[in-house]
C-alpha positions as a Markdown table, in Angstrom:
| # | Residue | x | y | z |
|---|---|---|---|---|
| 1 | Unk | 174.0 | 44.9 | 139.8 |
| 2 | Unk | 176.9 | 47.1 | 141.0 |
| 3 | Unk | 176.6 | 49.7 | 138.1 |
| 4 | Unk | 172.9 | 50.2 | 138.8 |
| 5 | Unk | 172.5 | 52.8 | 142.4 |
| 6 | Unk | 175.7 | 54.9 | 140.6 |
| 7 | Unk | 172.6 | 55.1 | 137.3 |
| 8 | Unk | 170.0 | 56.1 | 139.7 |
| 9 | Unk | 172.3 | 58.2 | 142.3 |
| 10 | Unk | 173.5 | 60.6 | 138.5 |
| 11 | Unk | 169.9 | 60.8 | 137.9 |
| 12 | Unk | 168.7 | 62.4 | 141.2 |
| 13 | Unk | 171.7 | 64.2 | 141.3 |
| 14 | Unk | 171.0 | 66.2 | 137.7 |
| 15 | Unk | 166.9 | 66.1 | 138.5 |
| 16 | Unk | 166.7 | 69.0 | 140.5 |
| 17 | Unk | 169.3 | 71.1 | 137.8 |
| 18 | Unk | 166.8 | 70.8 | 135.5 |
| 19 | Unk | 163.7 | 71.6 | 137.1 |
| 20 | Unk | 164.2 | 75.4 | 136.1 |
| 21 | Unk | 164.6 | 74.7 | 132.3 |
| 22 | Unk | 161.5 | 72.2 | 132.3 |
| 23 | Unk | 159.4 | 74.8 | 134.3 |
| 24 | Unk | 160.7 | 77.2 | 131.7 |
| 25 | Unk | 159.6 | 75.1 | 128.4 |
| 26 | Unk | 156.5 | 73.8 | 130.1 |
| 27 | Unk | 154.6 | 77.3 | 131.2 |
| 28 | Unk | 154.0 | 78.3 | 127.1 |
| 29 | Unk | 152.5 | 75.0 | 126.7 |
| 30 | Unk | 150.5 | 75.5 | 130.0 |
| 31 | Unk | 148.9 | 78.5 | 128.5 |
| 32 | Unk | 148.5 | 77.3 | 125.0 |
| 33 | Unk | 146.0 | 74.3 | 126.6 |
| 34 | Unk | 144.2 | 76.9 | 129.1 |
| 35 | Unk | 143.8 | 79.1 | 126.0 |
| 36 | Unk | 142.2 | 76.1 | 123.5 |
| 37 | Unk | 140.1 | 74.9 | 126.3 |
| 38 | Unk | 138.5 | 77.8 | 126.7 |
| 39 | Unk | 137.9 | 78.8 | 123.2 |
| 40 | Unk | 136.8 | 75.1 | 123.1 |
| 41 | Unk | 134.0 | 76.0 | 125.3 |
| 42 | Unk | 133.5 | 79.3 | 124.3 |
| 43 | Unk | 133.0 | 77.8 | 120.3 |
| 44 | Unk | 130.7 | 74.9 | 122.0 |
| 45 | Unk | 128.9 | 77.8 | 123.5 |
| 46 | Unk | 127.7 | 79.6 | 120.4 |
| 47 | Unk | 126.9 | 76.3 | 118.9 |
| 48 | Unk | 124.4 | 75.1 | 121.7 |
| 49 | Unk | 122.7 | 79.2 | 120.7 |
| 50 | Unk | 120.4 | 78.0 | 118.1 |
| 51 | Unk | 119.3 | 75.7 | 119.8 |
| 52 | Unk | 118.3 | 77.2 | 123.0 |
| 53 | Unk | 116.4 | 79.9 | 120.6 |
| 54 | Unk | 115.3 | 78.4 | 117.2 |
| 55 | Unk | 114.8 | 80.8 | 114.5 |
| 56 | Unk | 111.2 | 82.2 | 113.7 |
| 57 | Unk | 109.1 | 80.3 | 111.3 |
| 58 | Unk | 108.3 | 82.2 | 108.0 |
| 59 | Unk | 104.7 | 82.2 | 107.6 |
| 60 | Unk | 103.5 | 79.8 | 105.2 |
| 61 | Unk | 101.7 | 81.8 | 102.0 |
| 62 | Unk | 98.5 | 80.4 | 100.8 |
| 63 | Unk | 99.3 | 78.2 | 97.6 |
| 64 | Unk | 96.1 | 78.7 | 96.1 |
| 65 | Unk | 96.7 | 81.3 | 93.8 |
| 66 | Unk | 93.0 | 82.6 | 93.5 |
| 67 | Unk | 90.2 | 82.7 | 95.3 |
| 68 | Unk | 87.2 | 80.7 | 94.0 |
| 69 | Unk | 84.3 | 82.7 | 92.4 |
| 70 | Unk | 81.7 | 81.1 | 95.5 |
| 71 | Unk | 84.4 | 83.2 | 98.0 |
| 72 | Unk | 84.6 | 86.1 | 95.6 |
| 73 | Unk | 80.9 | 87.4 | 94.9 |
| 74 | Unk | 79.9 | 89.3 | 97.4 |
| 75 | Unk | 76.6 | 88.4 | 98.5 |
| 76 | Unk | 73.3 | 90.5 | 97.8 |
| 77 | Unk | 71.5 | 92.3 | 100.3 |
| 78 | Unk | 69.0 | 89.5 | 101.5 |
| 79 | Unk | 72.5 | 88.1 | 103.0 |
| 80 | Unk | 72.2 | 87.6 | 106.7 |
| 81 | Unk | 74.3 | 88.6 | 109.6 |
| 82 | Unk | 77.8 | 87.1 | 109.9 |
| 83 | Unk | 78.1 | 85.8 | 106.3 |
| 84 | Unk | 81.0 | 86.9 | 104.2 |
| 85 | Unk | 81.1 | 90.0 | 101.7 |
| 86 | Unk | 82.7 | 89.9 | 98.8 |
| 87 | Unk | 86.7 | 88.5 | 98.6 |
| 88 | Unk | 89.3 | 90.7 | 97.0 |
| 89 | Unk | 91.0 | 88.9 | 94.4 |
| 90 | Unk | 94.0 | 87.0 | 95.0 |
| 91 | Unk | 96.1 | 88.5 | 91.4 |
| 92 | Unk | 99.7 | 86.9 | 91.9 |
| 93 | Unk | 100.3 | 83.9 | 89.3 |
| 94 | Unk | 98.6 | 85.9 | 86.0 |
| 95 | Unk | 101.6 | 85.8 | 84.2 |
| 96 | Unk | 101.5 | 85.1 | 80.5 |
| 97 | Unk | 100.4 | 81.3 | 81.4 |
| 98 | Unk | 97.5 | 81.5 | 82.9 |
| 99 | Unk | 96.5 | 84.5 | 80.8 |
| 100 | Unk | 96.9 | 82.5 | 77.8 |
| 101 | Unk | 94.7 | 79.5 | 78.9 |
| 102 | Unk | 92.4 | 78.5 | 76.5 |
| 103 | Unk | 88.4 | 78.7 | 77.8 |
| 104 | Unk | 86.3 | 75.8 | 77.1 |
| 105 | Unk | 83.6 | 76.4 | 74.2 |
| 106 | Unk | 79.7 | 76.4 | 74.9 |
| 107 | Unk | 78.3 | 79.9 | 73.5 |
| 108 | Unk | 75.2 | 80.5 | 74.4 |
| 109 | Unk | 73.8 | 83.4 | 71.7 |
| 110 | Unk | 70.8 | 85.0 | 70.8 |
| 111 | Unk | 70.4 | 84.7 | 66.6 |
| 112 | Unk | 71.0 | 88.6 | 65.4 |
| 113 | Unk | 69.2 | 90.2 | 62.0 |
| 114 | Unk | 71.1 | 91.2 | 59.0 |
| 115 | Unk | 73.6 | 94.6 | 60.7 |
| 116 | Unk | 72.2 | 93.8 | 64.0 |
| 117 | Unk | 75.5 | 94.9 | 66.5 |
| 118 | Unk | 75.6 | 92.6 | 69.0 |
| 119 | Unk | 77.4 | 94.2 | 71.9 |
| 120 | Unk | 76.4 | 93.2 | 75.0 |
| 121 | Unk | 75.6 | 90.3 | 77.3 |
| 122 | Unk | 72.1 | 91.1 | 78.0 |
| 123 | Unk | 71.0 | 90.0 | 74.3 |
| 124 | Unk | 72.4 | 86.6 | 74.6 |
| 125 | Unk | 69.4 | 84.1 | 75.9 |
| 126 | Unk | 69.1 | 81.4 | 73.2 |
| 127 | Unk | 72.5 | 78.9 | 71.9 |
| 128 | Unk | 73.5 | 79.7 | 68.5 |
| 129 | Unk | 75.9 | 77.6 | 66.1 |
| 130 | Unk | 79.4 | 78.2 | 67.2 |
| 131 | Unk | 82.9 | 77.1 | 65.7 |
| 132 | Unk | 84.8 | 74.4 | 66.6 |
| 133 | Unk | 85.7 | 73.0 | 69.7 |
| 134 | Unk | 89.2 | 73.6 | 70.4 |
| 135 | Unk | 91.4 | 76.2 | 69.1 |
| 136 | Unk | 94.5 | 75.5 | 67.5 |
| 137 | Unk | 96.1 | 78.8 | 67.9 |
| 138 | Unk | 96.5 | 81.0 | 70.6 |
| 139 | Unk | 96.8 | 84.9 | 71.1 |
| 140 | Unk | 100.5 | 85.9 | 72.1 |
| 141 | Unk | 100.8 | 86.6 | 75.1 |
| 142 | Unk | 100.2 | 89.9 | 76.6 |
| 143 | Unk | 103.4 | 92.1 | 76.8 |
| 144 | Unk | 103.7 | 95.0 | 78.9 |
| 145 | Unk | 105.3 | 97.0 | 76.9 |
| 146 | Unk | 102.4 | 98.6 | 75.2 |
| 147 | Unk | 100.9 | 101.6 | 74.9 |
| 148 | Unk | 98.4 | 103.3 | 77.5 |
| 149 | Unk | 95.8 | 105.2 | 75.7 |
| 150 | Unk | 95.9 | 109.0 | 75.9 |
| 151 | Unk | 97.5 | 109.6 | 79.1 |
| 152 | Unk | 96.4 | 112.9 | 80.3 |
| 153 | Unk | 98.9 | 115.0 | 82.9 |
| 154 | Unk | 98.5 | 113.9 | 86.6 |
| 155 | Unk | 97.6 | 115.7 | 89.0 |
| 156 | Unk | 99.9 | 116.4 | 92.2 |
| 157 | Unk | 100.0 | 113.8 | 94.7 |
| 158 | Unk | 98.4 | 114.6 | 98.0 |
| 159 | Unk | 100.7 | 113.0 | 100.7 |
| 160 | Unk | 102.6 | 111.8 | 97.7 |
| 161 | Unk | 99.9 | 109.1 | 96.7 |
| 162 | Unk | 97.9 | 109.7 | 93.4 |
| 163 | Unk | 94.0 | 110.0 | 94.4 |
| 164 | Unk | 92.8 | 106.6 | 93.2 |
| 165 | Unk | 95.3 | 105.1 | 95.8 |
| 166 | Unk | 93.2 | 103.1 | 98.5 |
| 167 | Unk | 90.0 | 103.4 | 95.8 |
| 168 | Unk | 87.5 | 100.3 | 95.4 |
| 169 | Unk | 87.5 | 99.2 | 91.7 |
| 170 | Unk | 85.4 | 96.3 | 90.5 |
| 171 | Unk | 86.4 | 94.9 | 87.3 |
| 172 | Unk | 83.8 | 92.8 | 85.6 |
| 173 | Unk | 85.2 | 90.4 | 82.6 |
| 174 | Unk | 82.0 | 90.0 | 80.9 |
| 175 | Unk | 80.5 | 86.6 | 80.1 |
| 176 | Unk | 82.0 | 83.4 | 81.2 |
| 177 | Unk | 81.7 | 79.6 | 81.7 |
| 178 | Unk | 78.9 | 78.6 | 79.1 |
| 179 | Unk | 77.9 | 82.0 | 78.3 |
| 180 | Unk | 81.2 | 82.4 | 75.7 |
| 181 | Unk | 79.7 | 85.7 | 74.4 |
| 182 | Unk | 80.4 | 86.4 | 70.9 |
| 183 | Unk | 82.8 | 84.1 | 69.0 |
| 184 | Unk | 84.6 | 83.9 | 65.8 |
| 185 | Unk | 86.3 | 81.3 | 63.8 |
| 186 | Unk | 89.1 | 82.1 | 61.9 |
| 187 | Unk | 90.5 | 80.2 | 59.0 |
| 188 | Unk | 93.0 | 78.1 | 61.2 |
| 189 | Unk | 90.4 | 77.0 | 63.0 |
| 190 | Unk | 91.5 | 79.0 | 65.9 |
| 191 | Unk | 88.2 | 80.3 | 67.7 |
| 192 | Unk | 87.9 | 83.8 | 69.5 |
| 193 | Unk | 85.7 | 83.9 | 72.6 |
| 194 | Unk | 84.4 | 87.4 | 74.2 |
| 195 | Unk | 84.8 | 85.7 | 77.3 |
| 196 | Unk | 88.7 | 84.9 | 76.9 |
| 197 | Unk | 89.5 | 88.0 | 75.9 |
| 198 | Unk | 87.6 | 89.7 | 78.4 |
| 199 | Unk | 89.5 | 88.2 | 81.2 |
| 200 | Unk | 92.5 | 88.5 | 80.4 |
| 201 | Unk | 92.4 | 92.4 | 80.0 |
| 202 | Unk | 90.4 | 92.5 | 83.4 |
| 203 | Unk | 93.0 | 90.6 | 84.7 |
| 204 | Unk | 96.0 | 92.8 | 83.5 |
| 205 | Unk | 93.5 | 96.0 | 84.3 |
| 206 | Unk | 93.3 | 94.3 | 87.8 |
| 207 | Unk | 96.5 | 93.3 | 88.3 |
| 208 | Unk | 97.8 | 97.1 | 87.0 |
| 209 | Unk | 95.5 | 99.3 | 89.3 |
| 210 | Unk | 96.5 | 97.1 | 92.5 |
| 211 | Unk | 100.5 | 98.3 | 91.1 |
| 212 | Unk | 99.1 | 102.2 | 91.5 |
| 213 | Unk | 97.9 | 101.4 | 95.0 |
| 214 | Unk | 94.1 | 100.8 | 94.3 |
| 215 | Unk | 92.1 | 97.8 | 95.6 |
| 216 | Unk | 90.7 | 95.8 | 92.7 |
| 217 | Unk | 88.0 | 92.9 | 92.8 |
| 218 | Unk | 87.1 | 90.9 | 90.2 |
| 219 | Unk | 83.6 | 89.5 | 89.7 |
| 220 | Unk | 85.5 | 86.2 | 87.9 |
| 221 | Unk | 88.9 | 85.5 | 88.1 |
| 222 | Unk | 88.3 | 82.1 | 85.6 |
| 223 | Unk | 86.6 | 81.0 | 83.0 |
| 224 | Unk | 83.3 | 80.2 | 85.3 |
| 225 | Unk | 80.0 | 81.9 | 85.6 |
| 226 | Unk | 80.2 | 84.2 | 89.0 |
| 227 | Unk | 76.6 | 83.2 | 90.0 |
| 228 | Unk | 76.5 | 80.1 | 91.5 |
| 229 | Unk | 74.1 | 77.9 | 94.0 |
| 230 | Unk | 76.5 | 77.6 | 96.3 |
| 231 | Unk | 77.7 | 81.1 | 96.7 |
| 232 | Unk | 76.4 | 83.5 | 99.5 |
| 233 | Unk | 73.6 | 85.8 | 98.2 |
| 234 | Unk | 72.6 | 83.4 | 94.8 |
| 235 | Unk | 71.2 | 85.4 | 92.8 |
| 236 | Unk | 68.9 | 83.2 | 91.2 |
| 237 | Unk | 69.0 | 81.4 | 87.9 |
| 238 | Unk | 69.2 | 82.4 | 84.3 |
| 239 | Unk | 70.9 | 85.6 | 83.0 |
| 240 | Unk | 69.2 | 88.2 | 85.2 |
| 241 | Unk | 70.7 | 85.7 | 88.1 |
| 242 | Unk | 74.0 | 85.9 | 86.8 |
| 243 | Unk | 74.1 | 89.8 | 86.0 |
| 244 | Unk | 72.6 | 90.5 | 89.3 |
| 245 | Unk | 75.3 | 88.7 | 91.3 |
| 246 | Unk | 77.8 | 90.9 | 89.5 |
| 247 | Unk | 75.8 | 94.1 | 90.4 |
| 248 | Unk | 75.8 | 93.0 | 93.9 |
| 249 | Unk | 80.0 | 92.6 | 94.2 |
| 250 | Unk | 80.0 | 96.1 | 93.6 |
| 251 | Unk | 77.1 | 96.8 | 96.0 |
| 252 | Unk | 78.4 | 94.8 | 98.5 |
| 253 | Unk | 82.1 | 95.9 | 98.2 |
| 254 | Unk | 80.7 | 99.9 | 98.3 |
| 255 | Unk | 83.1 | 100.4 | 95.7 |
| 256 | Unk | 84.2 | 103.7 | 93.9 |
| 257 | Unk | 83.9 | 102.6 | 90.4 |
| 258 | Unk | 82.2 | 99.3 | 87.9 |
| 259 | Unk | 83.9 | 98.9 | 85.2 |
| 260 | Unk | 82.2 | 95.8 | 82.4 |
| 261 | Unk | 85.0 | 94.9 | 79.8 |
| 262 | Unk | 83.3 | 93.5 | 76.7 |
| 263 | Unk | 83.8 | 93.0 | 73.4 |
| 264 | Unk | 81.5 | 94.0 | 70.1 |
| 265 | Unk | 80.3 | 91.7 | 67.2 |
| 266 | Unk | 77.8 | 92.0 | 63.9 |
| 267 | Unk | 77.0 | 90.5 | 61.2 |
| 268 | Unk | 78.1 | 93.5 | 59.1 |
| 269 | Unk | 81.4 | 94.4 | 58.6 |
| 270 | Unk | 81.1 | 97.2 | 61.9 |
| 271 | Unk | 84.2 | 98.3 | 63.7 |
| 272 | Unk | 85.3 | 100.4 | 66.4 |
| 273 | Unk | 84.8 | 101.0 | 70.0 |
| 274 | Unk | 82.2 | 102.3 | 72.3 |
| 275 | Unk | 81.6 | 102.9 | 75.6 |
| 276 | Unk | 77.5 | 102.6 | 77.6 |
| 277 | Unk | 76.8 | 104.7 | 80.8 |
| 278 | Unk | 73.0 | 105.1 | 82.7 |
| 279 | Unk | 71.7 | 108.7 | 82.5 |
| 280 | Unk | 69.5 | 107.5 | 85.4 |
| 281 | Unk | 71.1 | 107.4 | 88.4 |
| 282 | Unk | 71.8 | 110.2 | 91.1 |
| 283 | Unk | 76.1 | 109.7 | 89.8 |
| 284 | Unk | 75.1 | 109.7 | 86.1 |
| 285 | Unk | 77.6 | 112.4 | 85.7 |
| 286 | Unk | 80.0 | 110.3 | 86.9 |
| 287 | Unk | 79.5 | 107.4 | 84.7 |
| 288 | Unk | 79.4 | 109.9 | 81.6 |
| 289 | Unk | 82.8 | 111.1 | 82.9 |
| 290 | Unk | 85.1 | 107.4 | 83.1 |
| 291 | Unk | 82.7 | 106.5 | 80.1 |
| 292 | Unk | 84.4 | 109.8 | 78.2 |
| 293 | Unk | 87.9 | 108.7 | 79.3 |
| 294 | Unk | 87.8 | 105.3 | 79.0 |
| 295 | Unk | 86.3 | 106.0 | 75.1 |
| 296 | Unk | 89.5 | 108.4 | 74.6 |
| 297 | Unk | 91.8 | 106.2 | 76.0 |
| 298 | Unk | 90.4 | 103.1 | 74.6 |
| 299 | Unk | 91.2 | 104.7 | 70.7 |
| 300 | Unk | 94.5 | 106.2 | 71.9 |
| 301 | Unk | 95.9 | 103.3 | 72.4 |
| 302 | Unk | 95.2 | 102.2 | 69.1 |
| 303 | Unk | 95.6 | 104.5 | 67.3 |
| 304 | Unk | 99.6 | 104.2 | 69.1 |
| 305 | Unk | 99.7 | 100.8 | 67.8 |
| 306 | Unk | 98.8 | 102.2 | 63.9 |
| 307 | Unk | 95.2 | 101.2 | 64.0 |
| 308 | Unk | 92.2 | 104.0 | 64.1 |
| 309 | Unk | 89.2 | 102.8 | 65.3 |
| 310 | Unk | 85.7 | 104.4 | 64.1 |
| 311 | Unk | 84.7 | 106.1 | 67.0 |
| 312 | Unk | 81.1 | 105.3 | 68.2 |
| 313 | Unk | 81.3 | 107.1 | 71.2 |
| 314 | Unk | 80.2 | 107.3 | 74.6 |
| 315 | Unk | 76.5 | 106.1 | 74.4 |
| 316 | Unk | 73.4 | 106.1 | 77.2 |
| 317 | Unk | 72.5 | 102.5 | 78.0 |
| 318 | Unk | 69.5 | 102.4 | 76.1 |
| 319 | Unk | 70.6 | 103.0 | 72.9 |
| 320 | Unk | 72.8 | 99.3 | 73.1 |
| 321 | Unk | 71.2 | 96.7 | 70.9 |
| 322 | Unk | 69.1 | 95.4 | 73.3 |
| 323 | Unk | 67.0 | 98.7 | 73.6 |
| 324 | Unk | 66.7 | 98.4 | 77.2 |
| 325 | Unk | 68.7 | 99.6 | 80.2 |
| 326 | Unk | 71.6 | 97.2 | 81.0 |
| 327 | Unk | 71.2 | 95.1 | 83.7 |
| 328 | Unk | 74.4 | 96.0 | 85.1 |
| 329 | Unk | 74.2 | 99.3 | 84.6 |
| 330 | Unk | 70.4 | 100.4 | 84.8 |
| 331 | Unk | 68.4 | 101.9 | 87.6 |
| 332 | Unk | 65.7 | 99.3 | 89.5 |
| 333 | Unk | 63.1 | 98.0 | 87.0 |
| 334 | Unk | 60.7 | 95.1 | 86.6 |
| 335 | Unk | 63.6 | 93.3 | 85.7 |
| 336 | Unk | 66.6 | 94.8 | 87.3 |
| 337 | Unk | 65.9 | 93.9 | 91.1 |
| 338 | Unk | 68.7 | 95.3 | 93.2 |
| 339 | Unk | 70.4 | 98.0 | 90.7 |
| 340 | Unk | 73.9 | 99.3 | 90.8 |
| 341 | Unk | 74.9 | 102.0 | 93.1 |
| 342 | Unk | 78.2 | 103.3 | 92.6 |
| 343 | Unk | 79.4 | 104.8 | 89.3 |
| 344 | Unk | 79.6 | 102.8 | 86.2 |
| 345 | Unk | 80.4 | 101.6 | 82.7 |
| 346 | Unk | 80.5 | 99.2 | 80.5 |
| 347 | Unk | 83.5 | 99.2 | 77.3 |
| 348 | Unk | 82.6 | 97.5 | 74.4 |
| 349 | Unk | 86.4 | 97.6 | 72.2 |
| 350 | Unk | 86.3 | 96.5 | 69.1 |
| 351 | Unk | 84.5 | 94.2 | 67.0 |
| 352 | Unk | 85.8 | 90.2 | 66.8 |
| 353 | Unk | 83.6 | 89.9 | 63.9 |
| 354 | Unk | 85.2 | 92.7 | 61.7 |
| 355 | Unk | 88.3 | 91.2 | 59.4 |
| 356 | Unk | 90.8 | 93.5 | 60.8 |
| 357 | Unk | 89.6 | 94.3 | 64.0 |
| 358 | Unk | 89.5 | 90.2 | 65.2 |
| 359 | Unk | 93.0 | 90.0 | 63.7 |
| 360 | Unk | 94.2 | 93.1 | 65.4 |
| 361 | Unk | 92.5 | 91.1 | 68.7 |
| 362 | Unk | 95.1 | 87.9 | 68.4 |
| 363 | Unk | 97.8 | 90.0 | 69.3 |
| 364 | Unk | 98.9 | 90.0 | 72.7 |
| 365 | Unk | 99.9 | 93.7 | 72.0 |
| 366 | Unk | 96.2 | 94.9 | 71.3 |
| 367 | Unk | 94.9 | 93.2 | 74.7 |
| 368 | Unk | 97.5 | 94.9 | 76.7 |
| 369 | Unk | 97.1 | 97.8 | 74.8 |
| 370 | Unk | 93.3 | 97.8 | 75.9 |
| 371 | Unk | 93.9 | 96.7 | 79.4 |
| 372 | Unk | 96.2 | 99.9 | 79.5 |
| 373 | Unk | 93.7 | 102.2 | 78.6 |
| 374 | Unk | 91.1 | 100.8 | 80.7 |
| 375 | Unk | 94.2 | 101.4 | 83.8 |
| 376 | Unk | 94.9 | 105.2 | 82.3 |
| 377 | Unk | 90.9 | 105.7 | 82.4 |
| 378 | Unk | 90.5 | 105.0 | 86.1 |
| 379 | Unk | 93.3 | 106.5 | 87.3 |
| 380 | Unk | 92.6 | 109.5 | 85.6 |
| 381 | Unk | 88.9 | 109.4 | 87.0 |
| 382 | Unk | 90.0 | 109.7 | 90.3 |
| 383 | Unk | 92.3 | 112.8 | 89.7 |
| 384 | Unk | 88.7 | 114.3 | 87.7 |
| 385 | Unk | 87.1 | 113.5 | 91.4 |
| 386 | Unk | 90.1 | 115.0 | 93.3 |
| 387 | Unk | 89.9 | 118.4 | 91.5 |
């Protein structure tokens, strides 16, 4: 007990010696807390940020990929007031995959005579024997690496955009659901539909002119007819019903420029290309003009791929098999109710019945070749209209 006050009285007596040094050692550490708390704050701060202002939502796209053929016909002009005209296209998702999908079969064919061409849609009213059902082999797909047709010089932008930029184009991929349009059957059982290979070079045609700044619209974007019950402005039934609902996109849309993609077949061994225009129409001279360029472009391209068509030239409507004016081409008759009014033609490319000419058509290269040339041919219509 006696040793304990002298403890306590050396401890007060050295306490107040070493207030300086503790004051000295403890002002840093002072500091170092003031400066973690407030970056602590400050770090709290800029995490609260987000979520006081959450970023913007991206807008959701549309996962349909294409708009159905009832939203895409344009209806005619009994349509009333407040129902929709026709859709522009949706094009994205056309890549080899869906241009390669095979098209159900169910032709339906008027018989032909011995060297009877059959060339356009018009003549096909009665079924007809067809191949087999399913095709074991496929055309490649389309690559984009081939040739254009007979690219003539362009003309100099105005405002640095080409002329057919903002231009209304209607492609037409002839045929489709049960019409097949004219079919072969090759040895490998593999069998060749019009209507296949007409849309997929109106899709790549479609797809390329939207690329150069024009406005494209299909009249199908699948292997379905475009007339349809359900869709605004039916056109009626039968053939004329179908042809007239395609005649009334084009109306409808007040586009530029038709353009009908087919392809040719006969029972004879005929080849080459061809190309139909209306001489009777107020814009006849422009019909004969894309008709001319489209014909050139159409056996340019060939020929850059080693193949020369026979030329069969640019013809008048009437002089197609049928005999007639083409429905989708011809001024108002008995049978054509509500007739086009913009510029127009209608390509006939090759034959699928000739030996070479069908084989030249399983090659990817040969439809993009073609869907080229149709491209080249209505660009370069517009810079003939600029001039």
């Amino acid at each position: 007990m006696s040793g304990e006050p002298r403890k306590q009285g050396r401890s007060l007596t050295f306490f107040p010696a070493l207030l300086p040094q503790i004051h000295f050692h403890t002002t840093p550490l002072i500091i170092t807390l003031a400066t973690i708390a407030v970056l602590t704050v400050a770090g709290l701060s800029v995490l609260a940020s987000p979520l006081r202002h959450p970023a913007p939502k991206v807008a959701q796209q549309d996962s349909q990929a294409s708009v159905s053929l009832e939203q895409s016909a344009g209806p005619s002009s009994d349509r009333q007031d407040g129902e929709p005209g026709p859709q522009k296209q949706a094009l994205a998702g056309i890549k080899d995959s869906g241009l390669n999908a095979a098209v159900p079969h169910d032709a339906s064919l008027k018989p032909r005579a011995e060297g009877e061409d059959r060339s356009v849609q018009e003549q096909q009213t009665s079924p007809a024997q067809q191949g087999p059902e399913e095709s074991l082999s496929q055309p490649e797909p389309i690559a984009s690496s081939a040739p254009r047709g007979d690219k003539e010089p362009a003309l100099e932008p105005r405002g640095g955009a080409r002329p057919a930029q903002g231009r209304v184009v209607v492609i037409d991929p002839g045929h489709g659901g049960s019409d097949a349009g004219a079919t072969r059957t090759f040895a490998d059982r593999y069998v060749m539909k019009e209507s296949d290979l007409a849309l997929k070079v109106g899709l790549s045609v479609a797809a390329q002119l939207e690329a150069e700044g024009v406005q494209a619209i299909l009249t199908r974007d699948t292997d379905a007819p475009v007339n349809n019950s359900s869709r605004a402005g039916y056109a009626g039934t039968g053939t004329g019903g179908e042809l007239q609902a395609r005649v009334d996109i084009a109306n409808n849309a007040e586009a530029d420029l038709f353009v009908s993609v087919h392809f040719n077949s006969a029972a004879s061994a005929a080849g080459g290309t061809e190309v139909f225009y209306c001489p009777d129409h107020p814009f006849a001279d422009k019909s004969k003009k894309m008709a001319q360029l489209l014909q050139d472009n159409i056996r340019g391209a060939m020929q850059a791929l080693g193949y020369d068509p026979p030329n069969r030239g640019v013809k008048v409507d009437t002089q197609s098999a049928a005999g007639t004016h083409l429905y989708v081409l011809g001024p108002k008759t008995g049978t054509i109710a509500r007739p086009i009014a913009v510029p127009s033609v209608l390509g006939e490319a090759l034959f699928i019945s000739n030996e070479k000419e069908g084989d030249l058509l399983r090659d990817g290269k040969t439809l993009e070749a073609l869907a080229g040339a149709y491209t080249n041919a209505v660009l370069q219509y517009f810079d003939w209209l600029s001039l």
